[in-house]
Structures are given as C-alpha cells and as structure tokens.
C-alpha positions as CSV (number, residue, x, y, z in Angstrom):
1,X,61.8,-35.6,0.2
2,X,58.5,-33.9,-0.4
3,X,57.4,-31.3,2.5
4,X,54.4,-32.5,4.6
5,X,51.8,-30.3,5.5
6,X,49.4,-30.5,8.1
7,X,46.7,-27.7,6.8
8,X,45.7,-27.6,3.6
9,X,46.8,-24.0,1.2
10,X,44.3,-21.6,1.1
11,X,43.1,-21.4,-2.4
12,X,40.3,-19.1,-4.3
13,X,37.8,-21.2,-6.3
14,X,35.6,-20.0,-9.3
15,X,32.0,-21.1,-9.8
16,X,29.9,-20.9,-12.1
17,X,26.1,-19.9,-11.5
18,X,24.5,-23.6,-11.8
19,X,27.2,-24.9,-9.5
20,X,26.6,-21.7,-7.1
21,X,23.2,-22.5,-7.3
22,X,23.2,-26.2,-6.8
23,X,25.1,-26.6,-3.9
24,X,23.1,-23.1,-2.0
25,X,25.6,-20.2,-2.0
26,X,24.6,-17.4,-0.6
27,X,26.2,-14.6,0.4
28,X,25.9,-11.2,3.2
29,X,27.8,-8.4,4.4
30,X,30.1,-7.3,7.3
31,X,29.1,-4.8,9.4
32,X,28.5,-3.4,12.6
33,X,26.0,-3.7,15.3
34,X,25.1,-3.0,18.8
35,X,25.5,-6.1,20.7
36,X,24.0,-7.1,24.0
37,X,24.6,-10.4,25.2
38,X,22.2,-13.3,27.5
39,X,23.9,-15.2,29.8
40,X,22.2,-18.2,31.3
41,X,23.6,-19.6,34.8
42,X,22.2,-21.8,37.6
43,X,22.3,-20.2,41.0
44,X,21.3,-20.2,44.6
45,X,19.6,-17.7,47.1
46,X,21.5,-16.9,50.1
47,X,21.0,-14.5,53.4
48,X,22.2,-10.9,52.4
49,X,24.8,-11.0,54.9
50,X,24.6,-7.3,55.5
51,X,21.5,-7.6,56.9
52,X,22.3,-9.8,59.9
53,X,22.2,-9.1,63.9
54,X,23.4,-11.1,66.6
55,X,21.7,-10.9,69.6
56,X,24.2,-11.1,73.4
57,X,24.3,-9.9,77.0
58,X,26.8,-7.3,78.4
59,X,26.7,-8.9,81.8
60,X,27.0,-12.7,83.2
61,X,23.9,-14.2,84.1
62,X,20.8,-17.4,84.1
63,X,18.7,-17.4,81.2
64,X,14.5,-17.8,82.8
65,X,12.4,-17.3,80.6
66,X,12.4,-17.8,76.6
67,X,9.8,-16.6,74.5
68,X,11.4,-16.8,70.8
69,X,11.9,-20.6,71.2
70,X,12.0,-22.0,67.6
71,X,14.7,-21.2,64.6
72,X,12.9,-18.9,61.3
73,X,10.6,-17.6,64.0
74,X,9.3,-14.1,63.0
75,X,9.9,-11.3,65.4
76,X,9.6,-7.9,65.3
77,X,12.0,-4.5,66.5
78,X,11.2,-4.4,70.5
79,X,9.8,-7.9,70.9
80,X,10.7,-9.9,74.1
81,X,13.0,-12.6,73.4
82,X,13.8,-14.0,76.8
83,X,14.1,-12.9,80.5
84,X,17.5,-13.2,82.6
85,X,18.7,-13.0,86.0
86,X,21.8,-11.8,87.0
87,X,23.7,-11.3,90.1
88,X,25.9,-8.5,88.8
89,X,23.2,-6.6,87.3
90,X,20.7,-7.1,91.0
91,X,24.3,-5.8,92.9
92,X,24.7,-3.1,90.2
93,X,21.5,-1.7,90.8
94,X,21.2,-1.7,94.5
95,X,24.6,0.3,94.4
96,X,22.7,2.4,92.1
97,X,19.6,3.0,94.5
98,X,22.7,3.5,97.3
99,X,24.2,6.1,95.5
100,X,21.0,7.7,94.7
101,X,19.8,7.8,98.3
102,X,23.1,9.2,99.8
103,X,22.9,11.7,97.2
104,X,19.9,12.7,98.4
105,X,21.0,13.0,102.2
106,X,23.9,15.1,101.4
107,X,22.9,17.4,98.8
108,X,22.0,19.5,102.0
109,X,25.3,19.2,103.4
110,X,27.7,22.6,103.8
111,X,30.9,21.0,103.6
112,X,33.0,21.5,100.7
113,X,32.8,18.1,98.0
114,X,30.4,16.1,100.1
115,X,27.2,16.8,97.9
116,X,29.3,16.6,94.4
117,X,30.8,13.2,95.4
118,X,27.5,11.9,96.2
119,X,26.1,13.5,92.6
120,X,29.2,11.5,91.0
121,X,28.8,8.0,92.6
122,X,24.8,8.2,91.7
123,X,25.7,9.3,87.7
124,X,28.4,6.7,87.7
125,X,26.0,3.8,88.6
126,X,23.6,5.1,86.2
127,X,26.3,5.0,83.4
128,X,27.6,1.3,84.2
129,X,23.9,0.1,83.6
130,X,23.5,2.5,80.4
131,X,26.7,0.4,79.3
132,X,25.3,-2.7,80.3
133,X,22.3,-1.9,77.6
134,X,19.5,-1.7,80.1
135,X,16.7,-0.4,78.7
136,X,16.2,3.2,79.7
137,X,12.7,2.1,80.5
138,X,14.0,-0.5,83.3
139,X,16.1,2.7,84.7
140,X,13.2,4.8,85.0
141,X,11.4,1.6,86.8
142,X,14.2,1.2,89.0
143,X,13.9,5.1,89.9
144,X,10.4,5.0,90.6
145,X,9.7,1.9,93.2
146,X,13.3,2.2,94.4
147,X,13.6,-2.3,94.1
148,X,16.4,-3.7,91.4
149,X,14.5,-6.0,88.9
150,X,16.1,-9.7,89.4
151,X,14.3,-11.0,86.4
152,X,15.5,-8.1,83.2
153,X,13.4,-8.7,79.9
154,X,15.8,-8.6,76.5
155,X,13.6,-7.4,73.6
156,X,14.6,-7.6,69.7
157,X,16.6,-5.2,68.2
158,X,15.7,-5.5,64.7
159,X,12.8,-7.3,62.9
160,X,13.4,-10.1,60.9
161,X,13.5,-14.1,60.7
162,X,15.6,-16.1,63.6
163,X,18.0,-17.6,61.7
164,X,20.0,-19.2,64.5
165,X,18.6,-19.9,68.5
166,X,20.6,-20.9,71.0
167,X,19.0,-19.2,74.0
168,X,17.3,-22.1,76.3
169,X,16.0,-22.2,79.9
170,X,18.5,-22.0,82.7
171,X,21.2,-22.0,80.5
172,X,24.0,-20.0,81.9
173,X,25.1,-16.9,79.8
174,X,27.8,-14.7,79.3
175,X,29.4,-11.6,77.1
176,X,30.5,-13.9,74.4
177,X,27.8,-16.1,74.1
178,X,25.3,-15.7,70.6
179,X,22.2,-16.1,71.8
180,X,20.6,-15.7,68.5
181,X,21.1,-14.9,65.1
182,X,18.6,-12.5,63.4
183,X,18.3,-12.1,59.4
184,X,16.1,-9.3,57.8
185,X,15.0,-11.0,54.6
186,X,13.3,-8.7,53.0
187,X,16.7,-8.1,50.3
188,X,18.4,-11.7,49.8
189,X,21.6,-12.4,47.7
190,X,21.7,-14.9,44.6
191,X,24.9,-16.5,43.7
192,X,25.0,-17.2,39.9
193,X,27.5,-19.9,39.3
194,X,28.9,-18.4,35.4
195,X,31.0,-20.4,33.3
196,X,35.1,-18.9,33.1
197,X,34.8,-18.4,29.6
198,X,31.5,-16.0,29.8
199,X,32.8,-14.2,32.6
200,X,34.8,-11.7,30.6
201,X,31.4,-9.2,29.5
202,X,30.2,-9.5,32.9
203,X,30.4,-6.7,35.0
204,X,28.9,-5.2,38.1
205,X,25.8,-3.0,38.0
206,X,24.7,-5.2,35.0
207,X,21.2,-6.4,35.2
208,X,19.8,-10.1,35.9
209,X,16.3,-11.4,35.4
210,X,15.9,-14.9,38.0
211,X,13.1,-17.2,37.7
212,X,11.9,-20.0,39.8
213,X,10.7,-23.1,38.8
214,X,8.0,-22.9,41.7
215,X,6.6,-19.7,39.9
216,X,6.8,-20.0,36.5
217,X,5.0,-16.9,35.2
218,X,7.0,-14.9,37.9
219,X,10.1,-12.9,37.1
220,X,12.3,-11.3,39.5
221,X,14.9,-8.8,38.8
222,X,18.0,-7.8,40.4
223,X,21.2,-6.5,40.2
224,X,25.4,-7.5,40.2
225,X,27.0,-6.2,43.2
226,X,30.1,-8.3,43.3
227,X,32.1,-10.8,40.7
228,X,34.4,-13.0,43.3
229,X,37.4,-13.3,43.0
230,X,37.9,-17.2,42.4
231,X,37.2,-20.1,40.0
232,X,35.8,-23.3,41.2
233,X,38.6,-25.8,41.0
234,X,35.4,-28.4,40.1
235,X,32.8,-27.0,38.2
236,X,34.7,-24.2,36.2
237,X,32.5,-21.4,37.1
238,X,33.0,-18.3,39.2
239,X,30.7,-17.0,41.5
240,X,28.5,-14.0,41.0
241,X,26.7,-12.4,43.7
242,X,23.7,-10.6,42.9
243,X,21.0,-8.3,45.1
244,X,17.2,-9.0,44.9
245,X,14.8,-7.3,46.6
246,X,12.4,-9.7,48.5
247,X,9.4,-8.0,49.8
248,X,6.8,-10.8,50.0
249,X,9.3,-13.6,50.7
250,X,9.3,-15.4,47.5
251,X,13.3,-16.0,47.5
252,X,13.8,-18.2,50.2
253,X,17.5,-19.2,51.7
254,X,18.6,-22.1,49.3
255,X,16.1,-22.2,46.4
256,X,17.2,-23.1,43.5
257,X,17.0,-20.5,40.7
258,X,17.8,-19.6,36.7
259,X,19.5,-16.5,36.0
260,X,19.9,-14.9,33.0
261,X,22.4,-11.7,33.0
262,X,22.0,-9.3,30.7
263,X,25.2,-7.8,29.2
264,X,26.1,-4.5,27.0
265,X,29.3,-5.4,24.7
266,X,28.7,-2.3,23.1
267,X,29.2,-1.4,18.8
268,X,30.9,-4.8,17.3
269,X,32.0,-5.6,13.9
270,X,30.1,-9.1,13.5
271,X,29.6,-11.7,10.7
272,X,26.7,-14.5,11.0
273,X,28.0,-17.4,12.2
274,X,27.0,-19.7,9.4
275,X,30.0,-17.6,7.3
276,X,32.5,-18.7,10.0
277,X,34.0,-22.1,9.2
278,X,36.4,-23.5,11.4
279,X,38.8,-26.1,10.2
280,X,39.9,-26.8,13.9
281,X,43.6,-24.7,13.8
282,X,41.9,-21.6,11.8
283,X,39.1,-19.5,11.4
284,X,37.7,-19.2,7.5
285,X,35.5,-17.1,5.6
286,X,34.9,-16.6,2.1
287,X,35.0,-13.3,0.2
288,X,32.5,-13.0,-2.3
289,X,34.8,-11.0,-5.2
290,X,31.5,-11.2,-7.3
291,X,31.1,-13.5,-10.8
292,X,31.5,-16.7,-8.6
293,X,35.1,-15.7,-7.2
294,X,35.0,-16.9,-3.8
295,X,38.2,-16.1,-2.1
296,X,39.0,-18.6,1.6
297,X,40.8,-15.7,4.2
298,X,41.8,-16.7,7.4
299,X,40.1,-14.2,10.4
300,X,40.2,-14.3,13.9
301,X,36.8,-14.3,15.7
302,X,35.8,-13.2,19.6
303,X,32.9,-14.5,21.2
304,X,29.5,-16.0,19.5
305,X,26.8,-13.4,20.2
306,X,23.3,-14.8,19.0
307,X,23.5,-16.1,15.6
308,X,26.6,-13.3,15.0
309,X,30.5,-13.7,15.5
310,X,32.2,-10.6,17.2
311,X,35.5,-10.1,14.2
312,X,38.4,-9.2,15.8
313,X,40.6,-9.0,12.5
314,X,40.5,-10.0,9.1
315,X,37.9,-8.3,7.5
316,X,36.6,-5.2,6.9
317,X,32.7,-3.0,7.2
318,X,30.7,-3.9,4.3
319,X,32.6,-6.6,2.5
320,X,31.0,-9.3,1.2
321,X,31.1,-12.9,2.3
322,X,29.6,-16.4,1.8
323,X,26.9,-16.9,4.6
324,X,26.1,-20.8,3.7
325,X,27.7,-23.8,2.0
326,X,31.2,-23.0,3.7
327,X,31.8,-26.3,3.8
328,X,31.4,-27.5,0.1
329,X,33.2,-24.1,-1.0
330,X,36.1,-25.1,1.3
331,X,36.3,-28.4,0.3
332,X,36.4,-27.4,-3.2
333,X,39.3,-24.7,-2.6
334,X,41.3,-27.6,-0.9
335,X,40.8,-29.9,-4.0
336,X,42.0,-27.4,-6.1
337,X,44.8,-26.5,-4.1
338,X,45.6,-30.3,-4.3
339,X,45.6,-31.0,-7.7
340,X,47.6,-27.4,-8.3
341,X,46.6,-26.3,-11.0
342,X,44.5,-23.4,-10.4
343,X,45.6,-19.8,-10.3
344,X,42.8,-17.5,-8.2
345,X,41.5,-15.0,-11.2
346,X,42.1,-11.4,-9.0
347,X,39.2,-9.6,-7.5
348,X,36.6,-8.6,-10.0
349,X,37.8,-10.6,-13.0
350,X,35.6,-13.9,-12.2
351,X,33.6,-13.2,-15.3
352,X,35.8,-13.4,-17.7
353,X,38.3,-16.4,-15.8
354,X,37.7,-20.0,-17.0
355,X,35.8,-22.1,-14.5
356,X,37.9,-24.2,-12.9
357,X,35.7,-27.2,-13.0
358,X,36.6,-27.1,-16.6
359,X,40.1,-29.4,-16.7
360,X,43.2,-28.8,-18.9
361,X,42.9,-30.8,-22.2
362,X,45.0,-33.9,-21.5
363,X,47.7,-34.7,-24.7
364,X,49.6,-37.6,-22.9
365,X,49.0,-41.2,-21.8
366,X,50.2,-41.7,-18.2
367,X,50.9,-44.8,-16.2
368,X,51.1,-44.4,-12.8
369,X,52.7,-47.3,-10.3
370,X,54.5,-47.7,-6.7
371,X,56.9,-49.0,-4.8
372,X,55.8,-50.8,-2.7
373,X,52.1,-51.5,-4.5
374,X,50.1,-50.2,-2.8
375,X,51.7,-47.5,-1.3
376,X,52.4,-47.7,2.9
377,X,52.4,-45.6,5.4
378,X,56.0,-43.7,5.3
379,X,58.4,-43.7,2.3
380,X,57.3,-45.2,-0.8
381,X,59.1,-44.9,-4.3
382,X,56.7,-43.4,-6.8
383,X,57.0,-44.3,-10.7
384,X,55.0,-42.4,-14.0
385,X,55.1,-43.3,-17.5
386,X,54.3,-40.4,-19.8
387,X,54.0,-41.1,-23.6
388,X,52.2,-39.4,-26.4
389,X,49.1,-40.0,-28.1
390,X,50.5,-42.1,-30.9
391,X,53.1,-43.8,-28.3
392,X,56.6,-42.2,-28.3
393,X,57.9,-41.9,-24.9
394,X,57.6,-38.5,-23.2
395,X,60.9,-36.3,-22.7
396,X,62.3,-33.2,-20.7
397,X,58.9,-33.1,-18.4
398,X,58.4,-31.5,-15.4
399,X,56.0,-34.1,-13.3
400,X,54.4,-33.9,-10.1
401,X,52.4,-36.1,-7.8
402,X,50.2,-35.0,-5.0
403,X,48.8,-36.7,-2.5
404,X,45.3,-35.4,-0.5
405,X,43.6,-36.7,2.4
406,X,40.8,-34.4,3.8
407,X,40.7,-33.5,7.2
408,X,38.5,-35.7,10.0
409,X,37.3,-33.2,12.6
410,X,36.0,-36.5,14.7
411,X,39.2,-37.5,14.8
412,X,41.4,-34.7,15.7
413,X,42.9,-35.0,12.4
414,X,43.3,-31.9,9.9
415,X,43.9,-32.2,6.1
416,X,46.8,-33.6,4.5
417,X,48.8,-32.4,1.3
418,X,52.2,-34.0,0.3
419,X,53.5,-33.5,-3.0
420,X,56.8,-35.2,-5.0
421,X,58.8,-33.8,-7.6
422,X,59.8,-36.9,-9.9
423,X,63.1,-37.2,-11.7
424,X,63.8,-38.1,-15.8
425,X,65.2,-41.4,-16.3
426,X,64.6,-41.4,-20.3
427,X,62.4,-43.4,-21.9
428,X,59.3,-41.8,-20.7
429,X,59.8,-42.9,-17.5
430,X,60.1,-40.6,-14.1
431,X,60.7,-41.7,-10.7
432,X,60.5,-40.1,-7.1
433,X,60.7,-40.7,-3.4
434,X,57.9,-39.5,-1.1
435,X,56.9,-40.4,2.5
436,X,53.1,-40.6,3.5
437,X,52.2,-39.8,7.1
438,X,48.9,-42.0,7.6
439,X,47.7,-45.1,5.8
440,X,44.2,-44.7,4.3
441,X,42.6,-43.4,1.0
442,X,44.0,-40.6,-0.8
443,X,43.1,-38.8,-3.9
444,X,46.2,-38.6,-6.3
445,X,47.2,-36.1,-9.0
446,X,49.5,-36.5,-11.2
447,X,50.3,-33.4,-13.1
448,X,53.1,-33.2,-15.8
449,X,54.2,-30.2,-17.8
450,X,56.5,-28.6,-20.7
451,X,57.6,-26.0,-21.7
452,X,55.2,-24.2,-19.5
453,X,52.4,-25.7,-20.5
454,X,50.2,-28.5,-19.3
455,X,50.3,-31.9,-21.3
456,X,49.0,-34.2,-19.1
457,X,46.9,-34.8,-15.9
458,X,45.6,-37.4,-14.3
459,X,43.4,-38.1,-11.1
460,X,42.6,-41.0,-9.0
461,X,42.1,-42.6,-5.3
462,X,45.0,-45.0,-4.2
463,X,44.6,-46.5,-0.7
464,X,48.1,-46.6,1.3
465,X,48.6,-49.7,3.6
466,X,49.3,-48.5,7.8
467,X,47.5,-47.3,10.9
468,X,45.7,-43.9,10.6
C-alpha cells in the first residue's frame, strides 16, 4: 500500500527569466529593523478611583438643612454641604462650657489636685469634639459666646463633582451612614478592552493616544498604569487601565473612546509579509539562490508588525527571498514534487541546471487504466501498459504512479500526494494497488524508468468517484 501524505514535499523549482517575469517574481532581503507596534482597542472612561472622598458624621444626629441637593453637582474644598443637629454633640458641648467654667472657679483654689482636675476635664471635652471633627472654627465660637451650636454646618473636604447624594432633609444620620460620594475629575481612568492575542507587547508605562468621536480633531494622551489580571470569558479581551489627565473636562464618566497604544518591540529580524506563505499547517518562504533557483524552506514566524513578519527561525540577516508570487512558485514546487522527477540543482548552479519546465523525452507508449474505472474513493487496482515505439512490450521497468490533489484552504483541506509502486507481470503490462483518500479530480503521473534512466512519462487528470 502506497503512504498517504497530508502535506505536499517541499521541492526547489528552476525558472527561467520569461517564466520569472511572466508570472511577477520579485524578490528582497532579510534583515533587521526597529519595530514599534499600533494597537487599536475600544475603551471606556471611568472615575479614577483614587481620587474619591466619602463624606460622613462622627456623631448620631437629624440632618436640617441641605445645600448640595443634586448628584454631579460642583462643589468646592470648604463649601457647606448641609447643617445637622445633634443631641450628643448640644450635651457634649455644654459639658464642655461646664468644664470650662469650673476650671475657671478653681484655678484659684490652694488645695492640692483641685485646679489640675478641673484643667483635665475642660481639655478632655475639648478633645472629644476635636475627635468628633468639629471645625476648630465652631470651637472658638463656642469659647467666645459661651452657647453650644444645635444646628453644626458640615462643609466639603475636597473639590470635585458629587458623584453620589444621599443626604436629604430630616433624614436621620449616623457614623456609618455615606452621605455623599465626592469624585475629583480632573485625572479619569480609560479601560482599553485589548484583544488576548495583542496583549503580549503591552506593557505598563507604554504610551496611548485616545480620541473621541465627539472631537474629532482632538487627541488626548495618556499613559498604562495597570494590565488586569483577567480575560473576559465573552469578548476575549483583557482589560487595560490607563491614566488621562482631564483638566477641562472633556473625558467624561462613560464615554466611549478609541485607543491606540503604542508599543516598543525593540530590534527584530523581519521579512515582508507578502514573502510569507502559509499553507495552513506551515510557514513558507522562498530562497532566491540566484539564476531562477527558488528554494521553498519552512520558517516559523511571531507576530505581523505593519507590512513585516517578526522571524523567529529559519532564516538568516541578508538572505534573499521571494517577496511576491508565493503562491504560483509554491504551486509549481508541489507539481514538481508530484510528478517526481525533479532534482533541486544546489545553491548557485541555477544557470547552468535544465529548466524544469523542459520534460524528459518520452521513448515509450503507455496505456494507463483502473480498477474500478474510474477510480473511487479508497483502494483501487491501478494497471499500465508500456510498449516501445515500434510496439514490443516493455520489460524489467521500474513504474510509478502519483496521484495529486492541491490543497483547498476554504475547506480545511491541505494538499494530497499518494504514490504506487506497480509490479511486472510480463508482457508489458504492470499492476498495483493504491488507496485514494477523497473522491474528486486528480492530476496523474505516471513515470516509468530503466536502467536509471527515464523512458517514459505521462500526465493527465482522472476524476475518482466518492465524497470529498
């Protein structure tokens, strides 16, 4: 039984300058060059996290008044937010005004303690309402007309844009409860969602240019401060969180944005990409030996950079290789290495090798027939009858029949090559089993030698019976 193969031999071809000419050869060089890389990804902007305050009470009490009353209100450092009363704080502070006036009374008195313990209880009160956060404005009030303030004034403690508001009238507050959420917008973060396979060059401190639909002729630029750590189960992408500065509010919370990041992959060893032919299981190139020998080697490639491939092995700085009509040259290596009859000239000897367009001079008649006719899809019984020019039957032969499909990239199928070794029966005639692994059309060549030398070939298309 012949041996089935799924990928066609590699085999060099030699062209000659019309035919290199005709179907556009041409050829470049491998070398090396700095690459830096664009990566385009969607994102969003978000609130720079860092860059939020929560505003609470440090006592129990009844909201009054509320003068922030609206959510992405502006509000500056020191601004009044709203005005509470609580019982706690009034009790606090007359204990406070207490202690302050008995220390007043004894601080004249000559017994031993008296006058310290009186200092003490006044600092302590003074220290409970420090804790509590009151304003050391309120305490100097409170010092100075000697009446506790029922209804205490909470200012803002940072500027920014209320984000979240929960603060309302007569609404009863306590230690845990946010009253509102304050972000300072003025930096915002962008989450670029990047594809898992260009993650790999990204890197923090890279650069990022983000543009907005809503201002075309405006470019912002920013910075990555963090890759996270997770792939979306969904989209395939991984999150990338970059900081923008945002001085006159352009990036608002949720806009949608384009991002390109700009990446350094540093000094590659590249070939253009229109060298590159990929057959689906391999990576192919084509050496350019010089005189029309094109020799097919198989490399292995990174990632596509522009118009450039990133060579991780295979080839070498300053060969030279075939940077169009990849195709055509391939197909023509794997119709040579079909009909088998070509031996690759070695490097440098293309000018003086015998195109192999040029066929061997046929001295035999052949007939070629199967079993079943046609041919089917799996074993078939394959028949040839070799005779001279003036009709005696052919003897002692070696013959051989190949069978070719070319690949179909549409169809997940590669190329097939199956050849048979046929068997003298005398006569002239020569007979051998082979098993085809797809119906369809194939191109068939029948090849027969002696002595070492060719004395017949023969090609044509036979079309086997069965499902692809």
């Amino acid at each position: 039984m012949p041996e089935m193969k799924m990928d066609a031999p590699l085999v060099a071809v030699q062209l000659t300058p019309e035919r290199m000419q005709s179907i556009g050869v041409q050829t470049g060089i491998v070398e090396y060059k700095q690459l830096s890389d664009d990566i385009r990804a969607t994102g969003t902007v978000d609130i720079n996290e860092r860059l939020l305050s929560s505003v609470q009470v440090r006592f129990p009490g009844y909201i009054r008044k509320v003068f922030a009353n609206a959510t992405y209100e502006y509000v500056r450092k020191g601004e009044p937010l709203f005005t509470i009363y609580s019982p706690d704080l009034v009790a606090t502070q007359q204990e406070y005004l207490l202690a302050r006036q008995n220390q007043k009374t004894m601080s004249a008195s000559t017994i031993d303690g008296v006058a310290a313990g009186a200092a003490t209880l006044s600092s302590a009160a003074e220290q409970r309402l420090q804790q509590w956060d009151i304003p050391e404005s309120e305490i100097a009030k409170l010092k100075e007309t000697g009446k506790p303030v029922t209804d205490l004034t909470i200012n803002s403690p940072v500027e920014g844009y209320i984000t979240e508001r929960n603060a309302l009238p007569n609404m009863y507050a306590e230690p845990s409860t946010k009253l509102y959420t304050v972000a300072d917008l003025s930096r915002v973060w962008v989450y670029a969602q990047v594809f898992q396979d260009d993650i790999g060059p990204v890197k923090p401190g890279d650069t990022a240019q983000i543009t907005i639909d809503s201002y075309p002729n405006r470019t912002f630029s920013g910075q990555i401060e963090e890759i996270l750590p997770q792939v979306d189960m969904a989209t395939r992408t991984v999150r990338v969180r970059l900081a923008m500065a945002n001085s006159r509010l352009k990036l608002k919370p949720g806009t949608f944005v384009n991002v390109d990041i700009k990446t350094n992959l540093g000094r590659q060893l590249v070939v253009p990409a229109s060298a590159v032919f990929q057959s689906g299981t391999r990576q192919l190139v084509f050496l350019n030996h010089g005189n029309g020998c094109l020799e097919p080697k198989e490399i292995a490639i990174g990632p596509r950079v522009g118009d450039d491939f990133v060579v991780l092995k295979g080839l070498k700085v300053h060969e030279s290789i075939v940077t169009s009509a990849s195709f055509l040259i391939d197909s023509e290596s794997q119709l040579q290495a079909a009909a088998g009859s070509f031996v690759p000239p070695p490097p440098g000897a293309g000018g003086s090798s015998q195109a192999a367009d040029t066929p061997a001079a046929a001295q035999a008649n052949i007939e070629f027939t199967t079993d079943p006719n046609p041919p089917q899809k799996g074993t078939n019984l394959f028949r040839v009858k070799s005779t001279s020019a003036d009709g005696t039957p052919t003897a002692g032969a070696e013959v051989t029949v190949t069978f070719y499909m070319a690949a179909m990239p549409a169809m997940g199928m590669a190329a097939m090559n199956t050849s048979a070794k046929l068997i003298d029966k005398g006569n002239g005639m020569y007979e051998g089993g082979g098993s085809l692994g797809f119906g369809g059309t194939y191109q068939v060549t029948i090849s027969g030698q002696k002595n070492g030398q060719v004395i017949a070939t023969k090609q044509l298309r036979v079309n086997a019976t069965g499902d692809i």
